[in-house]
MARTI-830932 format. One line per 5 residues: number of its first residue (from 1); their letters; for each residue x, y, z of N, C-alpha, C, O. Coordinates in nm, 2 decimals. Each point is the difference from the previous one (the first is absolute). Example, Ala and Ser with C-alpha at 12.3 -4.5 7.8 and 13.67 -1.06 7.14 Angstrom:
# residues 2
1	as	1.32,-0.57,0.78,-0.09,0.12,0.00,0.09,0.12,0.00,0.10,0.00,0.07 ~ -0.14,0.11,-0.14,0.09,0.11,0.00,-0.08,0.11,0.08,0.05,0.11,0.01 .
This chain:
# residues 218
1	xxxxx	0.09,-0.12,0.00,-0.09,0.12,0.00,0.09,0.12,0.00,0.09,0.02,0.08 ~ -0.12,0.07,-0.17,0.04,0.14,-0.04,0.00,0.09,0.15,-0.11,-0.01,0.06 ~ 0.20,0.08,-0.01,-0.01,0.13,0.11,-0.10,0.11,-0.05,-0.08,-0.02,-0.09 ~ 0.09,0.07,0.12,-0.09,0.14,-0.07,0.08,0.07,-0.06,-0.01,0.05,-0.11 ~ 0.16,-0.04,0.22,0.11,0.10,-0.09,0.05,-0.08,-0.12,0.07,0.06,-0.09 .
6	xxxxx	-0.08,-0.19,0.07,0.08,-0.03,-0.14,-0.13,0.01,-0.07,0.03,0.05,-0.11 ~ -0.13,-0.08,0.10,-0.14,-0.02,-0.06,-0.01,0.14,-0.04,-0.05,0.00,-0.11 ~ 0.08,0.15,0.14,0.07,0.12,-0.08,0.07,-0.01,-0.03,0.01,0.07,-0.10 ~ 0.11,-0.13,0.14,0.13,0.07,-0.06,0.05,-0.09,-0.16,0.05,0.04,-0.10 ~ -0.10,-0.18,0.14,-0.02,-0.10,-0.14,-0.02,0.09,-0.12,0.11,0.05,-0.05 .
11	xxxxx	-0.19,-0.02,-0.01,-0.07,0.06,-0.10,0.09,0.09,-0.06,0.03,0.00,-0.12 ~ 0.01,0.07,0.20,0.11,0.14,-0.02,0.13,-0.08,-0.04,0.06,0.06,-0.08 ~ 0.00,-0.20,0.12,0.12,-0.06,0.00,-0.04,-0.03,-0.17,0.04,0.07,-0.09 ~ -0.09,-0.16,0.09,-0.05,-0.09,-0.16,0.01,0.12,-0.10,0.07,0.00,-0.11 ~ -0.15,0.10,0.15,-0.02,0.11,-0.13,0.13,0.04,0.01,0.06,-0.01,-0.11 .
16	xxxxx	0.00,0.04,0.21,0.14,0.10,-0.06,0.14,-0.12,-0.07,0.07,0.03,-0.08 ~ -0.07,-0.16,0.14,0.09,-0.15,-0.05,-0.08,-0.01,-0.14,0.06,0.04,-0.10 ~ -0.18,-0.09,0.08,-0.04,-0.06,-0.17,-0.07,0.11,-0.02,-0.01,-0.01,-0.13 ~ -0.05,0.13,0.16,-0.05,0.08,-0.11,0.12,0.12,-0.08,0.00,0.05,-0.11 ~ 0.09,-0.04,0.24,0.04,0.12,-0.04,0.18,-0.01,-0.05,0.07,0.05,-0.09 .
21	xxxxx	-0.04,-0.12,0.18,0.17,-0.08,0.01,0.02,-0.09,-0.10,0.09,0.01,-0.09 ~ -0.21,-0.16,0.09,0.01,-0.11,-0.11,0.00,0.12,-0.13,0.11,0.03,-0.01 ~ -0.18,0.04,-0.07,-0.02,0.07,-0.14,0.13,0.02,-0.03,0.05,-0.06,-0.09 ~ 0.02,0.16,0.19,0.15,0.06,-0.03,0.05,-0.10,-0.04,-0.01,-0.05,-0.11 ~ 0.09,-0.02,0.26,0.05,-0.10,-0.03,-0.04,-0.09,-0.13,0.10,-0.05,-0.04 .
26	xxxxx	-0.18,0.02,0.00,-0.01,-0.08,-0.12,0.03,0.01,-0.10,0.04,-0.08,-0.08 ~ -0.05,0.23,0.08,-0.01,0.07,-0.15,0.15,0.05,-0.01,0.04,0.02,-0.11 ~ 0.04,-0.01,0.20,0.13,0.03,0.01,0.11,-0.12,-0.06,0.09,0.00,-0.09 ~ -0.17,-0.12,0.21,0.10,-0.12,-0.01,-0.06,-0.09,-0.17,0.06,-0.10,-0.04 ~ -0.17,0.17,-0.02,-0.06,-0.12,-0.09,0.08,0.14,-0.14,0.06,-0.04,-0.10 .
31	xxxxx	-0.07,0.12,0.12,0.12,0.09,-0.12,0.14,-0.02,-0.01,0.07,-0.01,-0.11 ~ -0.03,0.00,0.23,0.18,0.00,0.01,0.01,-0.16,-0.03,0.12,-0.03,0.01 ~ -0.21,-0.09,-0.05,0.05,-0.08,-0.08,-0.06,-0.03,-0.14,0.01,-0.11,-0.06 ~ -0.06,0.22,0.01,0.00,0.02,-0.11,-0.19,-0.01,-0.04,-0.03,0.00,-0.12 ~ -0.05,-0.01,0.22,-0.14,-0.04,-0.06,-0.08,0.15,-0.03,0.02,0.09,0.08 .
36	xxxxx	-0.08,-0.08,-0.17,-0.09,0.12,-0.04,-0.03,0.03,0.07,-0.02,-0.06,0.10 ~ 0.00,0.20,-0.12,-0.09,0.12,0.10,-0.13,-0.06,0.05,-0.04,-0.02,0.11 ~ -0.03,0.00,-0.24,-0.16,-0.05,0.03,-0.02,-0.13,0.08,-0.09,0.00,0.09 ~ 0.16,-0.11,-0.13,0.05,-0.11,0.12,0.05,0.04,0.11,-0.01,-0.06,0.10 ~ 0.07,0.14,-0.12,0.06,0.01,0.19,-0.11,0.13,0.06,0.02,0.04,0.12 .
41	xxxxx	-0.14,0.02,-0.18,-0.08,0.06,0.07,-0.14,-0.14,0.05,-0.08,-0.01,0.09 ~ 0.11,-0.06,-0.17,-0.13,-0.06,0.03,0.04,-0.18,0.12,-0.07,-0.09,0.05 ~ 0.26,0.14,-0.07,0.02,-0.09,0.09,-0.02,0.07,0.15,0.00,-0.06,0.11 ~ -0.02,0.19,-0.13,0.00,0.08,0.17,-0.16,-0.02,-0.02,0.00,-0.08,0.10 ~ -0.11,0.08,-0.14,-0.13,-0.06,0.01,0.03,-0.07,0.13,-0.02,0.06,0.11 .
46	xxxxx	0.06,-0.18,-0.11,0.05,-0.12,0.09,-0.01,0.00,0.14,-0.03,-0.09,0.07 ~ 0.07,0.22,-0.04,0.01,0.02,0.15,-0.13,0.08,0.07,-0.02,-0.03,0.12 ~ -0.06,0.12,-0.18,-0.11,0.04,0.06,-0.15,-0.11,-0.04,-0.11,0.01,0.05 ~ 0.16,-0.12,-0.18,-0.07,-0.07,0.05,-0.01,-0.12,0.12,-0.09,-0.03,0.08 ~ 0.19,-0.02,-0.09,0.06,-0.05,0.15,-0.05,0.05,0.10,-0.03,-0.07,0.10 .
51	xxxxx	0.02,0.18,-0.12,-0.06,0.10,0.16,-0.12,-0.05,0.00,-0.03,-0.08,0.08 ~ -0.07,0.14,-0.20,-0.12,-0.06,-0.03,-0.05,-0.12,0.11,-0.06,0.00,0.11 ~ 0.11,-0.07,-0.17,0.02,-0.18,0.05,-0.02,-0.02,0.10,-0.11,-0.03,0.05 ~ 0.17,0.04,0.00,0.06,0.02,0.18,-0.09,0.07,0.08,-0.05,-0.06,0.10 ~ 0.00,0.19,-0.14,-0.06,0.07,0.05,-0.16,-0.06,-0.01,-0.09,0.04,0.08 .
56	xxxxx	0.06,-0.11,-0.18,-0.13,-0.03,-0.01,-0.01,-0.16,0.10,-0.10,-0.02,0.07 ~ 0.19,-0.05,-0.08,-0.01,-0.13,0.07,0.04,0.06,0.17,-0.04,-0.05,0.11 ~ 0.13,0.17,-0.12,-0.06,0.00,0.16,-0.11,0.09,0.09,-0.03,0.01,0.11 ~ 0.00,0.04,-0.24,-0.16,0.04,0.03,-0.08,-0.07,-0.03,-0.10,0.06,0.06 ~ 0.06,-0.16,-0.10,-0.05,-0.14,-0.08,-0.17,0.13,-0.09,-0.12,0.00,0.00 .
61	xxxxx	0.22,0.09,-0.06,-0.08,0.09,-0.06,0.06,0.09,-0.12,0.12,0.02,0.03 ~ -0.15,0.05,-0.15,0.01,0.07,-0.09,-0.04,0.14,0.05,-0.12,-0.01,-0.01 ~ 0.17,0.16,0.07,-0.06,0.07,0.06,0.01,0.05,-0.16,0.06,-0.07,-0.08 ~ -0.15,0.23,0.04,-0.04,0.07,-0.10,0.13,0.04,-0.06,0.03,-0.02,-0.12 ~ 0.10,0.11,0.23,0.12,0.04,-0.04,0.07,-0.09,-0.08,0.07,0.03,-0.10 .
66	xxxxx	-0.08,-0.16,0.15,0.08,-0.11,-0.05,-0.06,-0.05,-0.14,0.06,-0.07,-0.08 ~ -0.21,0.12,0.05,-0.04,-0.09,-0.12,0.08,0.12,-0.13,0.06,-0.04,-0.10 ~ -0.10,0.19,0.15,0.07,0.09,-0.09,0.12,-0.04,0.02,0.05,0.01,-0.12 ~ 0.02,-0.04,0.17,0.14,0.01,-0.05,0.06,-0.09,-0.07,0.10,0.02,-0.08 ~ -0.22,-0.20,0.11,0.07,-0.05,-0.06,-0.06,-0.01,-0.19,0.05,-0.07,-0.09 .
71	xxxxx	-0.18,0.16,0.09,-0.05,0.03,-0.12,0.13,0.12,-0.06,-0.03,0.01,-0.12 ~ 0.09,0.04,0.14,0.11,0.08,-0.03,0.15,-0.05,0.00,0.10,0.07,-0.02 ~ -0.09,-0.19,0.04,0.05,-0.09,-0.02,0.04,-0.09,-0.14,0.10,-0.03,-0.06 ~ -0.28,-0.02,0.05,-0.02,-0.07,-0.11,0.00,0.08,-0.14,0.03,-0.06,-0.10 ~ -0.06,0.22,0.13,-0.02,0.05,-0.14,0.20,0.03,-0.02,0.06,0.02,-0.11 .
76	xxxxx	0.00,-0.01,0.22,0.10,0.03,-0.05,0.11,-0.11,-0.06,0.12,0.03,0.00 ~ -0.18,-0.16,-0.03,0.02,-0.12,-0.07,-0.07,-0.03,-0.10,0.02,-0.10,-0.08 ~ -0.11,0.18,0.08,-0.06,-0.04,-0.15,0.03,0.19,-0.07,-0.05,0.04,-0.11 ~ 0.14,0.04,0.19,0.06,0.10,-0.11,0.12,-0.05,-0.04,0.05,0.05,-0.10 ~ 0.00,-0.14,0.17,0.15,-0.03,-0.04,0.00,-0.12,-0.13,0.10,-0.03,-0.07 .
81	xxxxx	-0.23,-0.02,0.06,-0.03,-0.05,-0.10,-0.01,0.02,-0.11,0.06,-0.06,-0.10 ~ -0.14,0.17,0.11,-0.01,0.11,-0.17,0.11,0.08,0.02,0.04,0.03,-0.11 ~ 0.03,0.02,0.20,0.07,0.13,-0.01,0.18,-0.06,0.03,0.02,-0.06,0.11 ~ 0.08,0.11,-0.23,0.13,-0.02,0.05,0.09,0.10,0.03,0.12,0.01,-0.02 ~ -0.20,0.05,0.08,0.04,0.15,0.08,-0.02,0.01,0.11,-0.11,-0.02,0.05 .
86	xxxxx	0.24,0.08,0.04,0.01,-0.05,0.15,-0.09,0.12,0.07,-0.04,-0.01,0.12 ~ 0.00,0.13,-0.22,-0.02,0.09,0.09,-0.13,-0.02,-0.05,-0.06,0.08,0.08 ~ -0.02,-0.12,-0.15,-0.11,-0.02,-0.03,-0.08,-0.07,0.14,-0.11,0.03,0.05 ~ 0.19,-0.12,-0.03,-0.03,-0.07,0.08,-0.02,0.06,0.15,-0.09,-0.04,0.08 ~ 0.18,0.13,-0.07,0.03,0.04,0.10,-0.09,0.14,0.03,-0.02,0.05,0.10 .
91	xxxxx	-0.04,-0.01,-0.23,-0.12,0.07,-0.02,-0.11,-0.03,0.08,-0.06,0.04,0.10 ~ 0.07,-0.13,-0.18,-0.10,-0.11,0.05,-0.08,0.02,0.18,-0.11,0.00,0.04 ~ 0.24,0.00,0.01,-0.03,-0.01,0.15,-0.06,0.18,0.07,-0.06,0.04,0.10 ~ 0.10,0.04,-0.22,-0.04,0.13,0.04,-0.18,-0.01,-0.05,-0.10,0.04,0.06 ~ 0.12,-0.09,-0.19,-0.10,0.04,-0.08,-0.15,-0.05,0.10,-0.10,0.06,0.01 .
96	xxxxx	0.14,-0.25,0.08,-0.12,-0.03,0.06,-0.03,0.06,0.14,-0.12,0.00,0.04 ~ 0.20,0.03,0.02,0.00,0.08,0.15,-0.09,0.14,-0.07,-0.11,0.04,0.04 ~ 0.16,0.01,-0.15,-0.12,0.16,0.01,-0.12,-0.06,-0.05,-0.11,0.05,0.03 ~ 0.12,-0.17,-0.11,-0.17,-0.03,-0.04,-0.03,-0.06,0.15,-0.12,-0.01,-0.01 ~ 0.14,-0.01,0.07,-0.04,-0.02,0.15,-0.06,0.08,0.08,-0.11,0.00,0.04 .
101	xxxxx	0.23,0.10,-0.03,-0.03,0.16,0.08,-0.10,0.05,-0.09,-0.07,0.09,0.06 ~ 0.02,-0.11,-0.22,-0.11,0.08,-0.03,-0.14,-0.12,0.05,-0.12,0.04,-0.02 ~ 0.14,-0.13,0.05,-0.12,-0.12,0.02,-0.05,0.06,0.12,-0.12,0.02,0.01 ~ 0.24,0.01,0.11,-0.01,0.07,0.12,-0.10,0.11,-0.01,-0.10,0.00,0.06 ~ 0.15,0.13,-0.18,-0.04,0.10,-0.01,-0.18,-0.01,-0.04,-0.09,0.06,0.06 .
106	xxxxx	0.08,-0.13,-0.13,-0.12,-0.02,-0.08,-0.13,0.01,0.11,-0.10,0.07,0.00 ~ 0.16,-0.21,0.13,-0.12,-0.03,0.09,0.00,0.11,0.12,-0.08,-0.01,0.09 ~ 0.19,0.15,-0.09,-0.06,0.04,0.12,-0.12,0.08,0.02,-0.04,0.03,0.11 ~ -0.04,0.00,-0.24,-0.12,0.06,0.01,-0.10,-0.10,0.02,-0.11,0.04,0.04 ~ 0.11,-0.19,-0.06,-0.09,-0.12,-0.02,-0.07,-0.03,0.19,0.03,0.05,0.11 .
111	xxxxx	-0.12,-0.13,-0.14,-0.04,-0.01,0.15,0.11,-0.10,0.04,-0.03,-0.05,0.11 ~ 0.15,0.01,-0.17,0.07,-0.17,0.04,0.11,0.09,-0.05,0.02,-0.02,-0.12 ~ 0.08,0.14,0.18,0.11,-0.03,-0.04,0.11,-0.08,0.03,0.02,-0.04,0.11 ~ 0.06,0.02,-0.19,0.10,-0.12,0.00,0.05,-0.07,0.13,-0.01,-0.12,0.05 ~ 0.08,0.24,0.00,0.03,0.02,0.15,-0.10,-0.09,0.12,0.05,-0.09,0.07 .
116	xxxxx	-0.20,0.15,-0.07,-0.11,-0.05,0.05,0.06,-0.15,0.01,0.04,-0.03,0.12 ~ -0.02,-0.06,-0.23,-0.06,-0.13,-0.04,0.16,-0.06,0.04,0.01,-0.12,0.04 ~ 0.12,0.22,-0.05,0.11,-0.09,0.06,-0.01,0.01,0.09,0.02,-0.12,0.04 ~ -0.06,0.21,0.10,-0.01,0.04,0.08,-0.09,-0.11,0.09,0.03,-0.07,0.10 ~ -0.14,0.08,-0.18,-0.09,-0.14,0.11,0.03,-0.10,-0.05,-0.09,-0.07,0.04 .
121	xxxxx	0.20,-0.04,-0.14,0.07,-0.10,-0.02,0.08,0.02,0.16,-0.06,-0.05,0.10 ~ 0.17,0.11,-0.07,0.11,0.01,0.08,-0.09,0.01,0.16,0.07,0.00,0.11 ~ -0.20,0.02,-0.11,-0.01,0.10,0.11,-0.13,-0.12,0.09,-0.03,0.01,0.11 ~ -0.01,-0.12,-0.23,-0.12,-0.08,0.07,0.06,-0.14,-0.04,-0.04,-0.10,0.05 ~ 0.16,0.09,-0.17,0.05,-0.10,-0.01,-0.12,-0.13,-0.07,0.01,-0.12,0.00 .
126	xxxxx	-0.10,0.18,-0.05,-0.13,-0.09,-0.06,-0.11,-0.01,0.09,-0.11,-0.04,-0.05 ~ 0.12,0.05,0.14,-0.07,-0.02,0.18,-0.14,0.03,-0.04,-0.01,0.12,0.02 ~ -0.13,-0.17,-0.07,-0.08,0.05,-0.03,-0.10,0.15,0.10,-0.08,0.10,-0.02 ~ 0.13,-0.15,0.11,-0.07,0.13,0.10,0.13,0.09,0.02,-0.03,0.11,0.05 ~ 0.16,-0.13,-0.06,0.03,0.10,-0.03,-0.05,0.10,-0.09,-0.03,0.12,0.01 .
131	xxxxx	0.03,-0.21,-0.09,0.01,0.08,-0.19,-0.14,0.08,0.02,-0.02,0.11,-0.04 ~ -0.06,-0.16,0.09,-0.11,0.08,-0.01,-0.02,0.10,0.14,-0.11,0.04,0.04 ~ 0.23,-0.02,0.05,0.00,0.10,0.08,0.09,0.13,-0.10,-0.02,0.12,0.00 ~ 0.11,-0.19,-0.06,0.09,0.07,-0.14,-0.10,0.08,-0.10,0.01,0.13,-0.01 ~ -0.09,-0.19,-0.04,-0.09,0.06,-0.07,-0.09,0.06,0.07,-0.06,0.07,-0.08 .
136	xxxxx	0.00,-0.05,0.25,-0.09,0.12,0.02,0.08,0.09,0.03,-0.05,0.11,0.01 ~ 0.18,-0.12,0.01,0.06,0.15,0.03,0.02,0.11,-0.10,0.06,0.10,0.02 ~ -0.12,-0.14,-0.15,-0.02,0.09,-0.10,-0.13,0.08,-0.02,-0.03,0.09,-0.08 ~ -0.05,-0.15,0.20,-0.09,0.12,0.00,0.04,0.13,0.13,-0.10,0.07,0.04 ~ 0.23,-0.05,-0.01,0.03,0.07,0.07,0.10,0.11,-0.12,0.05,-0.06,-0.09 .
141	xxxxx	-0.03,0.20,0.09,0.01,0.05,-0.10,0.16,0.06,0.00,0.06,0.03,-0.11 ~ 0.00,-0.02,0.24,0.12,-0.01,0.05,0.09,-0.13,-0.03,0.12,0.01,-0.01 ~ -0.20,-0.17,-0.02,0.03,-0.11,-0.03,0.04,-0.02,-0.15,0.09,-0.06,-0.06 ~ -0.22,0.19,-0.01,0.02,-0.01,-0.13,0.10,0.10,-0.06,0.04,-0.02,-0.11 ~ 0.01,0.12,0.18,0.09,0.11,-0.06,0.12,-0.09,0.01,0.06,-0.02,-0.11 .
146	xxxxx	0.01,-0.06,0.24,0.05,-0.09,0.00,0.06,-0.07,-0.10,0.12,0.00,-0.05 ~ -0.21,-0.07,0.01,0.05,-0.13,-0.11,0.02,0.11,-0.13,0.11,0.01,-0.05 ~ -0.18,0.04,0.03,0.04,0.09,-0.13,0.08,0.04,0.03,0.09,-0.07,-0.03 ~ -0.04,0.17,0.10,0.15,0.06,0.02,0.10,-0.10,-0.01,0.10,0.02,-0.07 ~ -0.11,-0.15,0.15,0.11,-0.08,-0.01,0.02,-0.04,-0.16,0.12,-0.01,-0.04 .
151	xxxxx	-0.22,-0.02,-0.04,-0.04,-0.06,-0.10,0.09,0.09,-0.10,0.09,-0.03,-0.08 ~ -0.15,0.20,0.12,0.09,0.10,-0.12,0.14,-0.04,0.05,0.08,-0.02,-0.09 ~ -0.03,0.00,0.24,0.16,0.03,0.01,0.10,-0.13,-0.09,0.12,0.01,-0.03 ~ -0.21,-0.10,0.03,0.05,-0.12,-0.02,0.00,0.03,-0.15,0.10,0.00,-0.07 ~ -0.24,0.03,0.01,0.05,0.03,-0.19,0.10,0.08,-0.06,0.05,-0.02,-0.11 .
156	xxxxx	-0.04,0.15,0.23,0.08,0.12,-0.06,0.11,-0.07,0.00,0.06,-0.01,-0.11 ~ -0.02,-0.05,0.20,0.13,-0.01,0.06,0.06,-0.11,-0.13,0.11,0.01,-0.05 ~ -0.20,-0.10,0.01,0.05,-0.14,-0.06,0.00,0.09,-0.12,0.09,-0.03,-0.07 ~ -0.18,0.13,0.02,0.04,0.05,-0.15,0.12,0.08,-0.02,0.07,-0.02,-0.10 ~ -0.05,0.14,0.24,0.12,0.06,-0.02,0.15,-0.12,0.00,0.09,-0.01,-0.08 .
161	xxxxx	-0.11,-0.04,0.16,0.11,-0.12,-0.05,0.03,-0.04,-0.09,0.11,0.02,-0.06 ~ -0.24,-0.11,0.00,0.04,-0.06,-0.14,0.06,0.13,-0.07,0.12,0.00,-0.03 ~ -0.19,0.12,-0.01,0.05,0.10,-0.08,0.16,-0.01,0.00,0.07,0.00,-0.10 ~ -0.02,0.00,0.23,0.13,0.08,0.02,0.11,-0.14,-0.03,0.11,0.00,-0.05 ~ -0.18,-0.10,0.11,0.07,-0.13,-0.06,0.06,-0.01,-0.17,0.11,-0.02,-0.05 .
166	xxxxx	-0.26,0.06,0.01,-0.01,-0.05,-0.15,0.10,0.14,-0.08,0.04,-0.01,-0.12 ~ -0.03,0.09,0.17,0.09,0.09,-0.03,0.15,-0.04,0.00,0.10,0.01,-0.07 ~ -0.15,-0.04,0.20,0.21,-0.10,0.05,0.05,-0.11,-0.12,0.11,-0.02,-0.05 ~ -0.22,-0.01,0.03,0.01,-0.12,-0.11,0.10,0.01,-0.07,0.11,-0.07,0.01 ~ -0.15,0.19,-0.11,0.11,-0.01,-0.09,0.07,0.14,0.01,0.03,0.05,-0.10 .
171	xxxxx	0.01,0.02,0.21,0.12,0.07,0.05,0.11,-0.07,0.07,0.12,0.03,-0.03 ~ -0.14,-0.14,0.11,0.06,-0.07,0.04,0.07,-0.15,-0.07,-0.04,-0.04,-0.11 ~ 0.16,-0.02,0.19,0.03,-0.13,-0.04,-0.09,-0.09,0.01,-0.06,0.00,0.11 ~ 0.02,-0.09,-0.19,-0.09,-0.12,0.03,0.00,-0.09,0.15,-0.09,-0.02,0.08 ~ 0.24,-0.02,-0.08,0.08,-0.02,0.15,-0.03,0.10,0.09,-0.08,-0.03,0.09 .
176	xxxxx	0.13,0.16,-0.09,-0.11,0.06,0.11,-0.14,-0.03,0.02,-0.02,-0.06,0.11 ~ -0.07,0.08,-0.19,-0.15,0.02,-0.01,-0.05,-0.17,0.09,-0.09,-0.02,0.08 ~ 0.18,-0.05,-0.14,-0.02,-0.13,0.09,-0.02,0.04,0.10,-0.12,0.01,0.02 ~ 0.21,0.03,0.08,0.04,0.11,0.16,-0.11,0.00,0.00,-0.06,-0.10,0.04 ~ 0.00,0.26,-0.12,-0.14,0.10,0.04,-0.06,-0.10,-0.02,0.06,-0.05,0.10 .
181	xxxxx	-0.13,-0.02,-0.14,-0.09,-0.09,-0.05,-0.01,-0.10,0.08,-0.10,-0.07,-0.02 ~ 0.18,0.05,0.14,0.02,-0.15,0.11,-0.06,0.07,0.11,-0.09,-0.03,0.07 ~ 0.18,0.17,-0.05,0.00,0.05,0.12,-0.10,0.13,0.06,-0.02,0.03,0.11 ~ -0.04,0.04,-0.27,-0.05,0.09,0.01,-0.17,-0.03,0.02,-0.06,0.07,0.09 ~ -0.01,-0.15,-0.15,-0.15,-0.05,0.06,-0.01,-0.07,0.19,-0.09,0.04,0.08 .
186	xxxxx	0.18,-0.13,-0.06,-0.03,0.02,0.17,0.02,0.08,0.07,-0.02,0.00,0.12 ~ 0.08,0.07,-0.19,0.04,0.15,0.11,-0.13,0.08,0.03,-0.04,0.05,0.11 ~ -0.02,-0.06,-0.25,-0.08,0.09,-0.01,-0.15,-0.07,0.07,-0.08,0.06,0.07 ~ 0.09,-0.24,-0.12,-0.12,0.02,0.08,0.02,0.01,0.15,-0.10,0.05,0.06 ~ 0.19,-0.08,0.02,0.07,0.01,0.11,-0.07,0.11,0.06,-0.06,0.01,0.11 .
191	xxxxx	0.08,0.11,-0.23,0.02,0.13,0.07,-0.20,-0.01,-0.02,-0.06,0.03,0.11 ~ -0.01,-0.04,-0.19,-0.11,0.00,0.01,-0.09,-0.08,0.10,-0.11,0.04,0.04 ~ 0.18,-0.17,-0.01,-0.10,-0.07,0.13,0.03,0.08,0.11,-0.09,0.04,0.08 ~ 0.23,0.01,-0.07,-0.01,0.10,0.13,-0.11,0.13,0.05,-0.07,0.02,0.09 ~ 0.12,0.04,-0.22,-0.16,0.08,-0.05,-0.11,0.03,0.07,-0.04,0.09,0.07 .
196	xxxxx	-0.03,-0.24,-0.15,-0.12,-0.06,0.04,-0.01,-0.02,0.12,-0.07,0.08,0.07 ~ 0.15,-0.19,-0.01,0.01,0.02,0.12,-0.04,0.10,0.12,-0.08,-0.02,0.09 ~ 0.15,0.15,-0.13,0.00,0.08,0.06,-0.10,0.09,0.00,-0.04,0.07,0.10 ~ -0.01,-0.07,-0.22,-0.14,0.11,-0.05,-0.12,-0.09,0.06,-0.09,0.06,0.06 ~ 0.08,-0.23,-0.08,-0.14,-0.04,0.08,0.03,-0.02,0.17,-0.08,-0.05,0.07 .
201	xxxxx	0.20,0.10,-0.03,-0.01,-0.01,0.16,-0.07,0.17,0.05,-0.08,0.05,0.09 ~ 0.16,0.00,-0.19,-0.06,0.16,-0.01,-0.14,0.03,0.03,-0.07,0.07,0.09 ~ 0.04,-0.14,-0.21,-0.14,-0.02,-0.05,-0.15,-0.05,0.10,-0.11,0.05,0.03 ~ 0.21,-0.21,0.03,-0.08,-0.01,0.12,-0.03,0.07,0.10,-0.11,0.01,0.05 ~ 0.24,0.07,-0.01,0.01,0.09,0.11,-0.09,0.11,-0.01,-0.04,0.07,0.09 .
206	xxxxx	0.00,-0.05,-0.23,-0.06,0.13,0.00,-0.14,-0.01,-0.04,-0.07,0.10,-0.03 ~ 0.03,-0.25,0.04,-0.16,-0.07,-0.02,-0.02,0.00,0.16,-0.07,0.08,0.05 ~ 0.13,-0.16,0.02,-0.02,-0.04,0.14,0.03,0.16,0.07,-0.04,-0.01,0.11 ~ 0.07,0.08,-0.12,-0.01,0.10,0.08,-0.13,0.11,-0.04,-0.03,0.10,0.07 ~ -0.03,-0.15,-0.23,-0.10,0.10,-0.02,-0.10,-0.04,0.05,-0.10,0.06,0.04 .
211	xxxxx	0.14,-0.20,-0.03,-0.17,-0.10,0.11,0.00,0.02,0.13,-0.10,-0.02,0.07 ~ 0.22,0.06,-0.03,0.00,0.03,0.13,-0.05,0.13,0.04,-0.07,0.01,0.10 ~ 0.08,0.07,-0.17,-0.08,0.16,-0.01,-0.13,0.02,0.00,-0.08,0.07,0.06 ~ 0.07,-0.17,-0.16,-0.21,-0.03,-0.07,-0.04,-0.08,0.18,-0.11,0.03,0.05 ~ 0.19,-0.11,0.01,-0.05,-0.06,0.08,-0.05,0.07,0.08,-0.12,-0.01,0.03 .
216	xxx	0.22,0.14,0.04,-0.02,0.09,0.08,-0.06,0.11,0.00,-0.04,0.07,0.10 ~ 0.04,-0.06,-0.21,-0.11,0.13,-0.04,-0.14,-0.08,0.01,-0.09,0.08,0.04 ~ 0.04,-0.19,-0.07,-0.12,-0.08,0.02,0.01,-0.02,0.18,-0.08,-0.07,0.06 .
């Protein structure tokens, strides 16, 4: 049985060893003996699916993050198929993160934005009465500015990236861009679950203290 402190700290270990370390490393050691750019990008594939793996058999589950990633995965093996261009490829990884951040963008006006529906995945875990304590807190309107704001930060954020990625693309070395490309998306979601984090503890604090006012004023 897992502690609590390695049952956090696991996750963090795997992503930074096979998502972010295995790419380099692969693509370093699979060039310096002579194998193609586009082969040695799709040999660094290898390590964040690994993570995948691992991470689903010790959740004995597929959470939403992990199905996008490893759908961003797959298309970037079926670009290396049609395409013998390393930065195409490497496009690639900018081009599906902003069609992401605009999928983000699309639902924060919807009554379900995106946010909403990761949010009560992570938050009830399938739990049927959770999920439907998840879903009445949307008739609270502090609940709802909420998920939309997280929803916008989470789109803006994944489009200005890709932008600035897909820029790097072709300013930079391919070998670099590997780097940006390993190291620069968990940073960022890193820096975005903190975020969240922080804006729905905010958030609560400032629901439960308005109930507490309505209480006393009643």
């Amino acid at each position: 049985m897992w502690g609590p402190t390695v049952a956090k700290i696991l996750p963090w270990v795997l992503t930074a060893l096979l998502s972010v370390a295995f790419p380099i490393v692969a693509y370093d050691v699979a060039t310096d003996h002579g194998v193609g750019e586009v082969p040695a990008l799709l040999l660094g594939a290898i390590g964040p699916v690994a993570e995948l793996v691992i991470t689903a058999v010790w959740r004995r589950r597929l959470d939403e993050f992990s199905t996008v990633v490893l759908v961003f995965l797959a298309l970037g093996v079926v670009a290396a198929l049609f395409f013998d261009d390393p930065r195409l490829i490497l496009l690639k990884e900018s081009a599906v993160t902003g069609l992401f951040g605009l999928v983000l963008l699309v639902t924060v006006p919807t009554s379900r934005p995106l946010m909403f529906l990761f949010g009560r995945r992570f938050a009830t875990n399938g739990d049927p009465e959770r999920v439907a304590w998840w879903n009445g807190l949307w008739a609270y309107p502090g609940f709802r500015r909420t998920q939309r704001g997280l929803t916008l930060m989470w789109g803006a954020t994944f489009v200005v990236e890709a932008v600035a990625r897909a820029v790097l693309t072709y300013r930079l070395p391919v070998a670099t861009m590997v780097v940006v490309n390993a190291v620069v998306p968990p940073v960022v979601i890193a820096l975005l679950i903190t975020a969240t984090v922080v804006w729905a503890r905010r958030s609560r604090r400032a629901g439960e203290a308005r109930t507490a006012a309505l209480a006393q004023a009643v």
